[in-house]
C-alpha positions as CSV (number, residue, x, y, z in Angstrom):
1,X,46.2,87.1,19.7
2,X,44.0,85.4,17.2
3,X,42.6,81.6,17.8
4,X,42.3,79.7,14.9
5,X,39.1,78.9,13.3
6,X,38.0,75.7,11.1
7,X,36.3,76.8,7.6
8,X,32.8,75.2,7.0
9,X,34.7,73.8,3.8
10,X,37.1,72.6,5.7
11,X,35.5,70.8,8.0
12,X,33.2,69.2,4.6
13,X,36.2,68.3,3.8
14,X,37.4,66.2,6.3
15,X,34.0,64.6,6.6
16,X,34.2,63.7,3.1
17,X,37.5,62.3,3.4
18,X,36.1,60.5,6.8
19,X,33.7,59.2,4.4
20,X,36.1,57.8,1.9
21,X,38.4,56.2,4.4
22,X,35.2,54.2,5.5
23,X,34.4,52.7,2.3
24,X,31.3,54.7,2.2
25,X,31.8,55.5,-0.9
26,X,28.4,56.6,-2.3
27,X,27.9,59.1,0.8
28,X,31.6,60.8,-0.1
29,X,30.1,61.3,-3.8
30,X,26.8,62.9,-2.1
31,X,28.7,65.3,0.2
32,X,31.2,65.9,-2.0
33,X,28.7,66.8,-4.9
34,X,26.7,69.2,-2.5
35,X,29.1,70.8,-0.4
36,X,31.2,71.5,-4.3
37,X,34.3,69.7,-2.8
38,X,36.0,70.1,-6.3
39,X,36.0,73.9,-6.0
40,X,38.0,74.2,-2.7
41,X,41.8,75.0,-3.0
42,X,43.3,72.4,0.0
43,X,45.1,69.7,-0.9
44,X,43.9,66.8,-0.5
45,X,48.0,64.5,-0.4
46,X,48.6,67.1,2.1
47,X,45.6,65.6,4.7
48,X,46.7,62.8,6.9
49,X,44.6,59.7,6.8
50,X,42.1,59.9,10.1
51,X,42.7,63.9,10.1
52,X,38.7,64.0,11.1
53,X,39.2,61.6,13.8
54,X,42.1,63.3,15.4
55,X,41.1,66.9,15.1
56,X,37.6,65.7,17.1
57,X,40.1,64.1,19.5
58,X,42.2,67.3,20.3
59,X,39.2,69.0,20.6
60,X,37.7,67.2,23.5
61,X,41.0,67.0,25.0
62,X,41.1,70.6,24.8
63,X,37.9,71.1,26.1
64,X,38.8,69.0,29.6
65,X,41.7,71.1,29.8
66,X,39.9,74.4,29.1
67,X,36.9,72.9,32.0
68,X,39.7,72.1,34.6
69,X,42.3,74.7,34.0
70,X,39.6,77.5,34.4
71,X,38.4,76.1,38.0
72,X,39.3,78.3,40.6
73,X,37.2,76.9,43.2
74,X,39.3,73.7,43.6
75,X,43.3,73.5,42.9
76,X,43.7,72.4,39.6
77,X,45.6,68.4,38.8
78,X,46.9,66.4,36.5
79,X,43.8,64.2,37.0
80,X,41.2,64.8,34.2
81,X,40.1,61.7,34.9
82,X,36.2,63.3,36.1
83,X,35.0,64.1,32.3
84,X,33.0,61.2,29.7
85,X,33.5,62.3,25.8
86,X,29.5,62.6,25.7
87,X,29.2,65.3,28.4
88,X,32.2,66.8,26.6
89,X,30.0,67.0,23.5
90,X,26.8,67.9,25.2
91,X,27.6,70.3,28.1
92,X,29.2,73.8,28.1
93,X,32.4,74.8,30.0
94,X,30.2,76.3,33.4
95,X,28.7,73.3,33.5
96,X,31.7,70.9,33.2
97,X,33.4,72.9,35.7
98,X,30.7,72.4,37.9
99,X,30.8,68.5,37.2
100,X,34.6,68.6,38.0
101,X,33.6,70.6,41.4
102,X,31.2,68.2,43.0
103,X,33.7,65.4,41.5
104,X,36.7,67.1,43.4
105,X,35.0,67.7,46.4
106,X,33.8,63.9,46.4
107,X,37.2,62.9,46.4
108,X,39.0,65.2,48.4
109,X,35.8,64.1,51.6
110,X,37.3,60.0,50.4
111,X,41.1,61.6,51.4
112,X,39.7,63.2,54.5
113,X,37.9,60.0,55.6
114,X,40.7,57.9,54.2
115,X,43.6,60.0,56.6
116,X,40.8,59.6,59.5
117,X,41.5,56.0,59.1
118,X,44.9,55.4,58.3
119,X,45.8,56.3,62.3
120,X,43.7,53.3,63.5
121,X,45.5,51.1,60.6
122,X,48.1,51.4,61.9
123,X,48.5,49.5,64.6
124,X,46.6,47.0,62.8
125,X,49.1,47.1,60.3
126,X,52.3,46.3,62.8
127,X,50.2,43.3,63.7
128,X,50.0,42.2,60.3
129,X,53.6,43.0,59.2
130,X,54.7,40.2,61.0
131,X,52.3,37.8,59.6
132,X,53.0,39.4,56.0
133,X,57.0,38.2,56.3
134,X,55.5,34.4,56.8
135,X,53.3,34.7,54.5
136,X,56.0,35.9,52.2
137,X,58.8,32.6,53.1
138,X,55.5,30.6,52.3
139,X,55.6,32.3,49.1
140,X,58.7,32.8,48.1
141,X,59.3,28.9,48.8
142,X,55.9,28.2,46.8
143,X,57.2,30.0,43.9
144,X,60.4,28.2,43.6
145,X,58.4,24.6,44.2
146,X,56.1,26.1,41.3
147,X,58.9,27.3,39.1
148,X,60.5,23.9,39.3
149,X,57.6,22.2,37.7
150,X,57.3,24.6,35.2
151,X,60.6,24.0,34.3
152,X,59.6,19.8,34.0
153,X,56.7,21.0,32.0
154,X,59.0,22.7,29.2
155,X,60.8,19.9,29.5
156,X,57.8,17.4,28.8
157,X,56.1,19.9,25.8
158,X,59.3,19.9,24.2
159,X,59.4,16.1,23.8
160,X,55.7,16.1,22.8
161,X,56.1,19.3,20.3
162,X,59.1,16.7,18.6
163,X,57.0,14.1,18.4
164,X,54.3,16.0,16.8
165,X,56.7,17.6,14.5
166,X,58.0,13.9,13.3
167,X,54.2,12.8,12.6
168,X,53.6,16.5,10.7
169,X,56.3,15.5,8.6
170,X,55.0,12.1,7.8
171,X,51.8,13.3,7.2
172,X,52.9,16.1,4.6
173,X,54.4,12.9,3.0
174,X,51.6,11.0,2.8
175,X,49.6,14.6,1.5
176,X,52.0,14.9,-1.3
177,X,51.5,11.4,-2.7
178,X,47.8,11.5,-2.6
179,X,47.6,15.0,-4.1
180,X,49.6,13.6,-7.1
181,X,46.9,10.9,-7.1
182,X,43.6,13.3,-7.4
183,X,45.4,15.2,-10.2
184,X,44.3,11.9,-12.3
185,X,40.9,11.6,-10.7
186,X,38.4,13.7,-12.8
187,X,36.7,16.4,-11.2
188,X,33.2,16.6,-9.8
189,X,31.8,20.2,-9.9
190,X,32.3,22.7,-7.3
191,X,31.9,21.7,-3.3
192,X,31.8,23.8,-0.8
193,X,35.4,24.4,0.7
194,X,37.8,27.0,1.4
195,X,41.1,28.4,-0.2
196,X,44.1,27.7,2.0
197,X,47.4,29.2,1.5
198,X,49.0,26.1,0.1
199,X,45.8,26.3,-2.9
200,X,47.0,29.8,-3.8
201,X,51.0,28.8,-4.0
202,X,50.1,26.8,-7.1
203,X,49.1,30.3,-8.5
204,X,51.4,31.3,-11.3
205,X,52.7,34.9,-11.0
206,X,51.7,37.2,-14.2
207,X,55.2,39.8,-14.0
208,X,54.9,42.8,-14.7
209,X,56.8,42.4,-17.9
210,X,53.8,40.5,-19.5
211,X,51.1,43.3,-18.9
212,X,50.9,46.5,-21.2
213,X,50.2,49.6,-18.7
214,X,48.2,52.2,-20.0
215,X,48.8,55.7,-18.6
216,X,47.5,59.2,-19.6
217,X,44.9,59.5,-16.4
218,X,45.7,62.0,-13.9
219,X,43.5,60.8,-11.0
220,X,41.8,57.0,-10.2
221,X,40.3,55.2,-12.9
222,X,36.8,54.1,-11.8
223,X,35.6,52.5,-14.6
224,X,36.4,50.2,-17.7
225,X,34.8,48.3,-20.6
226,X,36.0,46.4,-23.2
227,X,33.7,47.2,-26.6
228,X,31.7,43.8,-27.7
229,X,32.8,45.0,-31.4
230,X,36.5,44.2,-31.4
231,X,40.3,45.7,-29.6
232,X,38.7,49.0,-27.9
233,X,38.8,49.6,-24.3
234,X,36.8,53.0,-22.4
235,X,38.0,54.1,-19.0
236,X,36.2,56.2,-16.7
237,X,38.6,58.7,-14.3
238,X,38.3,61.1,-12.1
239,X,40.2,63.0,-13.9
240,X,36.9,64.2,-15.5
241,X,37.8,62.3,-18.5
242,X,37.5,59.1,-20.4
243,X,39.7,57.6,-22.8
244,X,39.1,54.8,-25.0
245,X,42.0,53.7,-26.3
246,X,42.9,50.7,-29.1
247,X,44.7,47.8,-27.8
248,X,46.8,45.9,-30.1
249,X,47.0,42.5,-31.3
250,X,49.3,39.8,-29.9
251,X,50.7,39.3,-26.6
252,X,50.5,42.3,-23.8
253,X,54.2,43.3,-22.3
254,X,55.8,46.0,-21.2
255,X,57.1,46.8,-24.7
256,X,53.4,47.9,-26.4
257,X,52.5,50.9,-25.8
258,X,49.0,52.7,-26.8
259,X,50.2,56.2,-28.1
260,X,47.8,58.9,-30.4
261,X,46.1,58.4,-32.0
262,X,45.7,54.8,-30.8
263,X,43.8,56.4,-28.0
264,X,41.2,58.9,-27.4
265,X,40.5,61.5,-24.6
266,X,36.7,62.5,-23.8
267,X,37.0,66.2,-21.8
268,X,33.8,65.9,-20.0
269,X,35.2,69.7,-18.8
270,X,35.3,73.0,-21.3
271,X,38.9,74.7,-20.7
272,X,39.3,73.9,-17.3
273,X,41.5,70.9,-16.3
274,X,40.3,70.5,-12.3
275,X,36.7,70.5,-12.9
276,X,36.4,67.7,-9.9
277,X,32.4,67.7,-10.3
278,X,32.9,65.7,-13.7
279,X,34.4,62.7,-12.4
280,X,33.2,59.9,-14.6
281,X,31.6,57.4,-12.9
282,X,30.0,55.3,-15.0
283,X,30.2,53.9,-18.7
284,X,29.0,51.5,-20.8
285,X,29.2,50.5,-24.5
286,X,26.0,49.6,-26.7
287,X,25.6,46.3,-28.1
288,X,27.3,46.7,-31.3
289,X,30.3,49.0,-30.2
290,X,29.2,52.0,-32.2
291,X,28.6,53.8,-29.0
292,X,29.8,55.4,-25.4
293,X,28.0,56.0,-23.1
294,X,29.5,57.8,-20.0
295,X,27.8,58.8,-16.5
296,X,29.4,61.9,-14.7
297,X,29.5,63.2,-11.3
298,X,27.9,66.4,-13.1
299,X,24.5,64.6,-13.1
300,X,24.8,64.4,-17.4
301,X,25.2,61.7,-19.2
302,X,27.4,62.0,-22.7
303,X,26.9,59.5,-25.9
304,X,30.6,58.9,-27.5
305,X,31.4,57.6,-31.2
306,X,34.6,55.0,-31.2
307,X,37.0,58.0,-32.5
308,X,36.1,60.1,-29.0
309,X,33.6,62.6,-31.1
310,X,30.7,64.1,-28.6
311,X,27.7,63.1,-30.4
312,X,25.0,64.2,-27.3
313,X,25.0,65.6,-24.1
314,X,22.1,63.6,-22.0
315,X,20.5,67.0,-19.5
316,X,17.9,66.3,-17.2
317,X,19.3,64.4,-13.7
318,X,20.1,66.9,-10.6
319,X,22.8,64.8,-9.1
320,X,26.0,62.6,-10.2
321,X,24.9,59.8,-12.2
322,X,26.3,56.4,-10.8
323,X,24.9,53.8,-13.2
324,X,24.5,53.4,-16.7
325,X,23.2,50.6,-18.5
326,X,21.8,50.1,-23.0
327,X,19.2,48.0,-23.5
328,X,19.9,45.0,-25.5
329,X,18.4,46.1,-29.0
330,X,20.3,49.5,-28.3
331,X,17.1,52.1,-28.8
332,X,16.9,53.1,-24.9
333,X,19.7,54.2,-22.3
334,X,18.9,53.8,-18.7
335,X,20.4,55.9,-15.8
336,X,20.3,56.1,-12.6
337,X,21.2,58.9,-10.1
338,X,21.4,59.9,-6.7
339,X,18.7,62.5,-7.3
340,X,16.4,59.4,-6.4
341,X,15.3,58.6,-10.1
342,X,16.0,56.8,-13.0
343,X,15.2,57.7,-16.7
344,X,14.8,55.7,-19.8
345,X,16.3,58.2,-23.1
346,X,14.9,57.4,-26.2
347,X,18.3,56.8,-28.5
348,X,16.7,57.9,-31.4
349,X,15.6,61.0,-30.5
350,X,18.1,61.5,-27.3
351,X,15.0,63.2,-26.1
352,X,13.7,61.6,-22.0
353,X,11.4,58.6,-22.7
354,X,10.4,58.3,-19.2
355,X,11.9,59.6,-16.1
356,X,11.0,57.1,-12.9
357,X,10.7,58.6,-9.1
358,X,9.7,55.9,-6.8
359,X,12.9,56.0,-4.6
360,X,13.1,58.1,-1.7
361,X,17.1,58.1,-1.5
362,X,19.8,58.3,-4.1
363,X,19.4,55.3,-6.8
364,X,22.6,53.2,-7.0
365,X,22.2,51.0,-9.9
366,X,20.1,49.8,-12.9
367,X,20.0,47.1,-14.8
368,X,17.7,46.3,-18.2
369,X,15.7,42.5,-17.7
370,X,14.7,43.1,-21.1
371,X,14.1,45.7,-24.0
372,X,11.1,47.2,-21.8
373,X,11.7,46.2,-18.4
374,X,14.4,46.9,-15.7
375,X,14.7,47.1,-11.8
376,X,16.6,49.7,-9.9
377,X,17.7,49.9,-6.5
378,X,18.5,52.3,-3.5
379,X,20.0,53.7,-0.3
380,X,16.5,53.6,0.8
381,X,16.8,49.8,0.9
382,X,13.9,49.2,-2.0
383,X,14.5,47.3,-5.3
384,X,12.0,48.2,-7.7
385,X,11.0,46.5,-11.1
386,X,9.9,49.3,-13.7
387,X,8.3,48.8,-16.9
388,X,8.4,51.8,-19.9
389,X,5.1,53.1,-20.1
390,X,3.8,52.0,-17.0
391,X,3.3,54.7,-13.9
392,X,3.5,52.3,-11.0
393,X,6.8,49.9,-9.9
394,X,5.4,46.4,-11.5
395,X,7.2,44.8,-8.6
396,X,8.5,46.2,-5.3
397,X,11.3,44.2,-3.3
398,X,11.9,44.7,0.2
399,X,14.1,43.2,3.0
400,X,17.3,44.8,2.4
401,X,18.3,46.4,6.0
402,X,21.0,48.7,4.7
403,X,21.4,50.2,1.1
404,X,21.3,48.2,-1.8
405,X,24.6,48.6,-4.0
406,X,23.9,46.2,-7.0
407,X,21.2,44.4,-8.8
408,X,21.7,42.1,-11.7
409,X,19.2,40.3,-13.6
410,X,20.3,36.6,-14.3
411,X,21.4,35.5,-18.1
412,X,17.3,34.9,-18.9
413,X,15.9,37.6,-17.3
414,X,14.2,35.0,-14.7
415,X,16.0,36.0,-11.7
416,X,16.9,39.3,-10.0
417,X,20.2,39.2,-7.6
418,X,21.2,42.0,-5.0
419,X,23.6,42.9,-2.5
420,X,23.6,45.2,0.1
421,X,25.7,47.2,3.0
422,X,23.5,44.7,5.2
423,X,25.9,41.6,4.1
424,X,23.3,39.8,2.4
425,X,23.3,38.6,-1.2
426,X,19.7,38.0,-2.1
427,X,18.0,36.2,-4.9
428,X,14.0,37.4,-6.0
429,X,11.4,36.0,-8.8
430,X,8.7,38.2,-10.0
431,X,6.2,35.2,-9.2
432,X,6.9,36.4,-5.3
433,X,7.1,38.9,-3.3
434,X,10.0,37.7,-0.8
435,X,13.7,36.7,-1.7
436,X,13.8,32.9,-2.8
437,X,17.3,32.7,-1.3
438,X,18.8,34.7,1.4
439,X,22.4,34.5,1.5
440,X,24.3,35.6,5.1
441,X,27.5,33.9,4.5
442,X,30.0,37.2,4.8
443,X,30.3,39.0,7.8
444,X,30.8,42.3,6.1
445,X,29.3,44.8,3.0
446,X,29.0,43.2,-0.1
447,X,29.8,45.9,-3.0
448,X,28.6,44.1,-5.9
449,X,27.9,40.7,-7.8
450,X,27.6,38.9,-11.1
451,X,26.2,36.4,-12.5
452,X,28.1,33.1,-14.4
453,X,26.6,33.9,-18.4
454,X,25.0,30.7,-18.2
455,X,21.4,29.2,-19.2
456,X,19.3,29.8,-22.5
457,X,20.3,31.9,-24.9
458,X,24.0,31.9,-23.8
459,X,27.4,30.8,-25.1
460,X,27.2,28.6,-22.2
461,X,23.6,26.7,-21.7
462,X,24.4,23.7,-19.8
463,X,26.3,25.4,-17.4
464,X,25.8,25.3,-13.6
465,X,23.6,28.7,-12.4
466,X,26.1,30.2,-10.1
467,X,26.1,33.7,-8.6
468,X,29.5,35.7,-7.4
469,X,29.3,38.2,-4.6
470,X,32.1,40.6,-3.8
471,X,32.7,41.7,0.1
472,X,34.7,44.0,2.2
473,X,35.3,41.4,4.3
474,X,37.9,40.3,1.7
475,X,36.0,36.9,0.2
476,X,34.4,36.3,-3.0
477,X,31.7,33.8,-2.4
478,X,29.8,31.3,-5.4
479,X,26.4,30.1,-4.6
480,X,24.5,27.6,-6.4
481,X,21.1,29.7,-7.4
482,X,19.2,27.0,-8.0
483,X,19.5,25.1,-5.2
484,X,20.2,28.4,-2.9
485,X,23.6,27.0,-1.3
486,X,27.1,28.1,-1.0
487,X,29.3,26.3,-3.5
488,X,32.9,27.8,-2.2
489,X,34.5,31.1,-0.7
490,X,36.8,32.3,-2.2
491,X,39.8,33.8,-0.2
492,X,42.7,35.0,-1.4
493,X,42.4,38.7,-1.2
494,X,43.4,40.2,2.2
495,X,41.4,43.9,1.6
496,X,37.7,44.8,0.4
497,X,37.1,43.2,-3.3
498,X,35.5,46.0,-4.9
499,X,35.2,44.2,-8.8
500,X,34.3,40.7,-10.3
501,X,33.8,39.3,-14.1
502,X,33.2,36.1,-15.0
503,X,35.0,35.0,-18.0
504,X,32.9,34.7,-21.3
505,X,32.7,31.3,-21.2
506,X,32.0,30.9,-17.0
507,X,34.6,28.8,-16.9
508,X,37.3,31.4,-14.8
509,X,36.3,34.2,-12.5
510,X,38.9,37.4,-12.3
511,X,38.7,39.6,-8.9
512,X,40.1,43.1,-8.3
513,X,40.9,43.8,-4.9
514,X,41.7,47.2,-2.8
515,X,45.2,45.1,-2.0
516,X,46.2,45.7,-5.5
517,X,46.1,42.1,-6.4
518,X,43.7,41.0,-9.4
519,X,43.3,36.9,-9.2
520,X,41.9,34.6,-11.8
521,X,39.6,32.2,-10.2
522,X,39.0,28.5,-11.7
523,X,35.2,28.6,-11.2
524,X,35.3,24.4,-11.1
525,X,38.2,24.2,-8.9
526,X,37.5,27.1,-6.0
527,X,41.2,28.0,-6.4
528,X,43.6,31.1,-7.6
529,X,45.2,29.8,-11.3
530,X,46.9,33.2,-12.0
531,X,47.5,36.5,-9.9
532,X,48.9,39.7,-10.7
533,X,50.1,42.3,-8.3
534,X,49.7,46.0,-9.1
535,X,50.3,49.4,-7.8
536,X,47.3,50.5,-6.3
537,X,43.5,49.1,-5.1
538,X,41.6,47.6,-8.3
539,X,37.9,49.6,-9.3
540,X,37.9,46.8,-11.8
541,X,38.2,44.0,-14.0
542,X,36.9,43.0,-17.0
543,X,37.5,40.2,-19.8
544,X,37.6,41.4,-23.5
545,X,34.9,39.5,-25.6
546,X,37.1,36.6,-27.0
547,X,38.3,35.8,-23.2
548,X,41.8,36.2,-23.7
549,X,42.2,39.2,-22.6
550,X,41.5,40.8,-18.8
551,X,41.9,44.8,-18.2
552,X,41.8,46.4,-14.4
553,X,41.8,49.8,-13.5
554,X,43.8,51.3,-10.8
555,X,43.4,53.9,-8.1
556,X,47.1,54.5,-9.2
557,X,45.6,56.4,-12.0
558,X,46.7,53.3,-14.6
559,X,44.9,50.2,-16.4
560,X,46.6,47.0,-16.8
561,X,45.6,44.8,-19.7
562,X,47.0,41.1,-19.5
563,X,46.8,38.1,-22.1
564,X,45.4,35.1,-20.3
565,X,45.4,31.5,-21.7
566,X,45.1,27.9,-20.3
């Protein structure tokens, strides 16, 4: 007879999925990039959800079996009640069993004293029996007393529950006829409030008849981006491709469909189809739409043309790449990877400008303040501010108590935002070293945020300076930057919001959501104005450059792209 053994790629396996299930879903990529999770043959539909959980659960219970059953010192029971899980974990079989014997022995020394007892109870108890049965009529005619004015009390909340129903329903009356009376009163600017359910039932429904569904993908679609240059839209799989495909004009339905050569597949693999190490992460479009670039879990970054031709093939990063960001004039690419560093490529010469190694854990994301300057951030907690040409962080940020998922420079390259595992959304300015606001508001992860394209410079300049966070604990929360306040949450999802964009002129906020629902957000108003329903959790959303158009991507292995007009 043979016992069966667990793999060391198995077992990666189930910790990576253990990771994934968690939401951690940086530390999955890590393991699953060095433990080459891609190459192994099981497969994955056919793993229960939990299977790490479980199998570690069988195995203790095993192991208290195995510790009991092979006690011959004592009679073995059904009572495996002597054990904790940590001395399961930390002791061998001898030395459970021994843990079981002194246990066993303790209790059967309580029977013997216990029997030694029970004779001289006895008597005592015959004494007592008597007194029980009175004590029982007392009882028994306390219980009926008791139930009878139990039975008045029902009586009494009944009455009370009508009358409270009859002033709800005058109430709701006199709700109805003063909504209809703020609906002429004009508006004030956000205030801090809630979204109750009654908010979101004003939400109109987008059907799925009115949204084009774009399929080709294989596996989740991470990533999307619309190009700022006119109808294109890139979307990042793991698939180990990216397609950019052309959307047509006019109103989305399920009638349009983007066939070749309307769309265009980028192999980020040679031959090979499963090549699970070139997941695309990451992408991003330069400023004029002439150009793609795409991060992959292969540590290389690739540089796209519009038609889907390879033009270069970015070398130099030891681990996935999981952001990707052009500088505004377009002549440097920034990445960052979880090989701890970021580097600036010179576009003209694709050649490495400047690789940056100041992290001491995987770098998360980057983003450019200007043509020359950018911060970065990492599991290590740190934010630093970077400067092409210079040796040294020009600015280190730290208070972050967990890792640091996004950064985002505000609209004038003034303020620096971040978010973090920690919960907090924080706010910094090169002029100091600690956060000028310190938001604590949600109670769990926040996995990324975005600024309203507001201020200077902008479409928008008289707008109100409003930062979104996304949580898993489900809200999407606006805070007033200036003034360092919460303006609204946001809560109509009921699962982890992974994605938020604001609309291109701030006026509308879209959310994707790991409940499959994407909303669109009146950024004046706190509430839900439109909501679609998909078929899988939402990587993300994004707004086309005119604003009348929203795309999400799917873990369903489909985008949605869906007209939107007020």
């Amino acid at each position: 007879m043979t016992h069966s053994t667990i793999t060391s790629t198995e077992l990666n396996y189930l910790v990576f999925r253990y990771l994934q299930e968690s939401g951690l879903t940086h530390s999955a990529f890590a393991l699953g990039y060095e433990a080459g999770i891609n190459k192994c043959a099981i497969d994955g539909n056919q793993v229960p959800p939990g299977a790490l959980i479980t199998l570690v659960q069988k195995g203790l219970q095993y192991i208290e079996l195995e510790a009991n059953l092979d006690n011959t010192d004592v009679d073995a029971d059904d009572d495996f009640s002597f054990l904790q899980p940590l001395d399961l974990i930390t002791k061998d079989v001898n030395e459970l069993q021994q843990i079981i014997k002194a246990k066993k022995k303790e209790k059967v020394q309580k029977e013997c004293d216990k029997d030694k007892n029970k004779d001289s109870m006895i008597a005592q108890d015959r004494d007592q029996q008597f007194e029980s049965e009175r004590v029982r009529e007392r009882q028994d005619r306390d219980a009926s007393q008791e139930k009878e004015k139990e039975m008045m009390e029902v009586d009494n909340e009944q009455e009370r529950e009508k009358e409270k129903e009859e002033e709800k329903e005058k109430q709701h009356v006199e709700s109805k006829d003063k909504t209809k009376l703020d609906e002429h009163e004009v508006s004030r600017g956000p205030e801090q409030m809630d979204i109750t359910p009654s908010s979101q039932s004003l939400a109109c429904e987008i059907s799925r008849s009115e949204v084009t569904i774009l399929e080709g993908h294989s596996s989740e679609v991470f990533a999307c981006a619309w190009s700022p240059a006119g109808s294109l839209l890139a979307s990042g799989s793991g698939d180990s491709t990216a397609r950019i495909w052309k959307i047509p004009d006019g109103p989305c339905g399920k009638d349009v469909q983007v066939l070749p050569p309307n769309v265009h597949v980028l192999k980020h693999f040679k031959g090979r189809t499963n090549e699970k190490s070139k997941d695309v992460t990451t992408l991003d479009w330069n400023g004029e739409g002439t150009l793609l670039a795409t991060g992959s879990y292969d540590g290389q970054a690739r540089i796209w043309s519009p038609d889907g031709e390879l033009r270069n093939t970015l070398v130099k990063h030891r681990g996935p790449i999981f952001s990707l960001k052009w500088n505004k004039k377009g002549d440097f690419l920034l990445s960052g990877s979880v090989d701890k560093t970021a580097i600036v490529w010179d576009t003209k010469t694709w050649e490495c400008k400047q690789q940056f190694e100041y992290h001491s854990a995987p770098t998360l994301d980057v983003d450019w303040r200007n043509n020359y300057s950018f911060a970065t951030c990492s599991t290590d907690t740190m934010i630093y501010v970077c400067k092409i040409g210079e040796t040294h962080p020009v600015k280190a940020f730290s208070g972050h108590k967990a890792e640091v998922n996004a950064i985002k420079w505000d609209p004038t390259g003034s303020l620096l935002a971040s978010c973090s595992d920690d919960g907090t959304a924080k706010i910094w300015s090169l002029k100091q070293d600690k956060c000028l606001h310190d938001f604590k508001d949600h109670s769990k992860e926040i996995y990324t945020i975005r600024w309203r394209p507001t201020g200077q410079g902008t479409n928008n300049p008289n707008q109100q300076l409003v930062l979104a966070s996304a949580s898993f604990d489900s809200t999407i929360k606006l805070w007033d930057a200036e003034q360092g306040r919460l303006l609204c949450s946001l809560n109509g999802h009921r699962q982890p919001v992974y994605s938020v964009a604001f609309s291109p002129n701030g006026e509308y906020l879209a959310s994707g959501s790991l409940d499959q629902s994407l909303h669109i957000w009146s950024v004046k108003e706190g509430r839900i104005l439109k909501t679609y329903k998909g078929r899988g959790g939402i990587f993300e959303v994004c707004w086309n450059r005119e604003g009348d158009k929203i795309a999400a991507c799917f873990a369903n292995s489909s985008i949605c792209v869906m007209d939107f007009r007020m």
